[in-house]
Short mmCIF file of the C-alpha atoms (twelve columns), coordinates in Angstrom:
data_MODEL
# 
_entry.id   MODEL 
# 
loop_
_atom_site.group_PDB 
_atom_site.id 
_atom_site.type_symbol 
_atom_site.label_atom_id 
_atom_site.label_alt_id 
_atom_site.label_comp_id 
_atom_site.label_asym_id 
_atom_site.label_seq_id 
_atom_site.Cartn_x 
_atom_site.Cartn_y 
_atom_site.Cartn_z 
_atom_site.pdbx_PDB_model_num 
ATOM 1  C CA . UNK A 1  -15.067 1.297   23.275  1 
ATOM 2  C CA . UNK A 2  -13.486 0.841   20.204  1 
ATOM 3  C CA . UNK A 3  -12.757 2.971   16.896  1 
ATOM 4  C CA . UNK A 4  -15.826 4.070   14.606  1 
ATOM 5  C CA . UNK A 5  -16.565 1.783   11.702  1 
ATOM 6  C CA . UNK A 6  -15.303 2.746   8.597   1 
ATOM 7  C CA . UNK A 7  -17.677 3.109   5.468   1 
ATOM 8  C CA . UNK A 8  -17.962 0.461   3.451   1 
ATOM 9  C CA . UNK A 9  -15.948 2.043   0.369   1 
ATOM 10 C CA . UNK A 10 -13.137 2.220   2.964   1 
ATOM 11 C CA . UNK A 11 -12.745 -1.215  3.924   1 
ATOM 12 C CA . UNK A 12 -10.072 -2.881  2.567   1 
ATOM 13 C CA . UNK A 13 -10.835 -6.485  2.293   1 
ATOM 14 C CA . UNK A 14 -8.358  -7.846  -0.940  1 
ATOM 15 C CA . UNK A 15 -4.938  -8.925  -0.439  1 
ATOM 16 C CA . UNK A 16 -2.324  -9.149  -2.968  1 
ATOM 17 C CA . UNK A 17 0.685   -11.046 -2.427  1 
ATOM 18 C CA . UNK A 18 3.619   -10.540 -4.476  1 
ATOM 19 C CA . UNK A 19 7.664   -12.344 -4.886  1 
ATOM 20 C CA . UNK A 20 10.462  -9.793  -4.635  1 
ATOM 21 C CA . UNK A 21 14.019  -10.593 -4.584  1 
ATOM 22 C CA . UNK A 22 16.083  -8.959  -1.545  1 
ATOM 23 C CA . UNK A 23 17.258  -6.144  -3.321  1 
ATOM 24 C CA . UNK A 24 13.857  -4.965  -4.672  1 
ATOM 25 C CA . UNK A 25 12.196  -5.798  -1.129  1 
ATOM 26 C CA . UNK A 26 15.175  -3.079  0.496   1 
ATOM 27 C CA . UNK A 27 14.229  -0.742  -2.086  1 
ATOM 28 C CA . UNK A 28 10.837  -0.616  -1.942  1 
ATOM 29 C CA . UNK A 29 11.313  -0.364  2.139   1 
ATOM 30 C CA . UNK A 30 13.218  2.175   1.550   1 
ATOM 31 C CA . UNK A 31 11.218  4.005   -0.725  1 
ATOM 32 C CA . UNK A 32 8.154   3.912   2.194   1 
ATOM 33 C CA . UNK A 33 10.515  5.120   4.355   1 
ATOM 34 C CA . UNK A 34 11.397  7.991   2.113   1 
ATOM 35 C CA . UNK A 35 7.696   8.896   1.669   1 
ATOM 36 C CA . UNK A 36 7.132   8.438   5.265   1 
ATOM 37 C CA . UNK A 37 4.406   5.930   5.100   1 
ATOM 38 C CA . UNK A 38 4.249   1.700   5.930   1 
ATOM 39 C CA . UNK A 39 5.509   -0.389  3.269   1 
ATOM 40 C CA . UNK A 40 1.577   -1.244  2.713   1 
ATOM 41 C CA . UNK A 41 0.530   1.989   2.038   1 
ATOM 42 C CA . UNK A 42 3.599   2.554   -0.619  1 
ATOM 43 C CA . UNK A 43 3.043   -0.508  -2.275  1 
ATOM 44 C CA . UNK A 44 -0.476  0.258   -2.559  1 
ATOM 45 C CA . UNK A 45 -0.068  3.739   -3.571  1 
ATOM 46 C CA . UNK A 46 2.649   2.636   -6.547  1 
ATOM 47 C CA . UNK A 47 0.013   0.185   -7.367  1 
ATOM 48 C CA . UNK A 48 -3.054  3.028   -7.839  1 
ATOM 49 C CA . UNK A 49 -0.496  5.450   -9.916  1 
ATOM 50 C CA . UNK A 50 0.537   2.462   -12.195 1 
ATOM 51 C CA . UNK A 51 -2.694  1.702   -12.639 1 
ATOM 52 C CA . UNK A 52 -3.415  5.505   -14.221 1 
ATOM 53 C CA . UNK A 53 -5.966  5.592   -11.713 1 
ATOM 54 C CA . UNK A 54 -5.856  8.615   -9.152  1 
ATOM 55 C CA . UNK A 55 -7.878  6.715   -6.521  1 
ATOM 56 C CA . UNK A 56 -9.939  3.485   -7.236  1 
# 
């Protein structure tokens, strides 16, 4: 048995792909790790507050 579905709103289905030199990829690792959270999740979150958006 697996895990419940999530709702549709939930599903993420877009991928972004972006070019980062080394330096900027260790940051931005290390900034995840700071916050405690998978590079996916920080990039996404950096993405929503840049944005001006509090949650899209």
């Amino acid at each position: 048995m697996g895990r419940p579905a999530k709702k549709k709103s939930e599903v993420k289905e877009e991928t972004l792909t972006l070019r980062l030199t080394k330096a900027e990829r260790r940051a931005a690792d290390e900034a995840a790790k700071r916050a405690g959270v998978s590079l996916s999740d920080w990039a996404r979150r950096a993405v929503i507050l840049a944005s001006g958006a509090t949650k899209l």
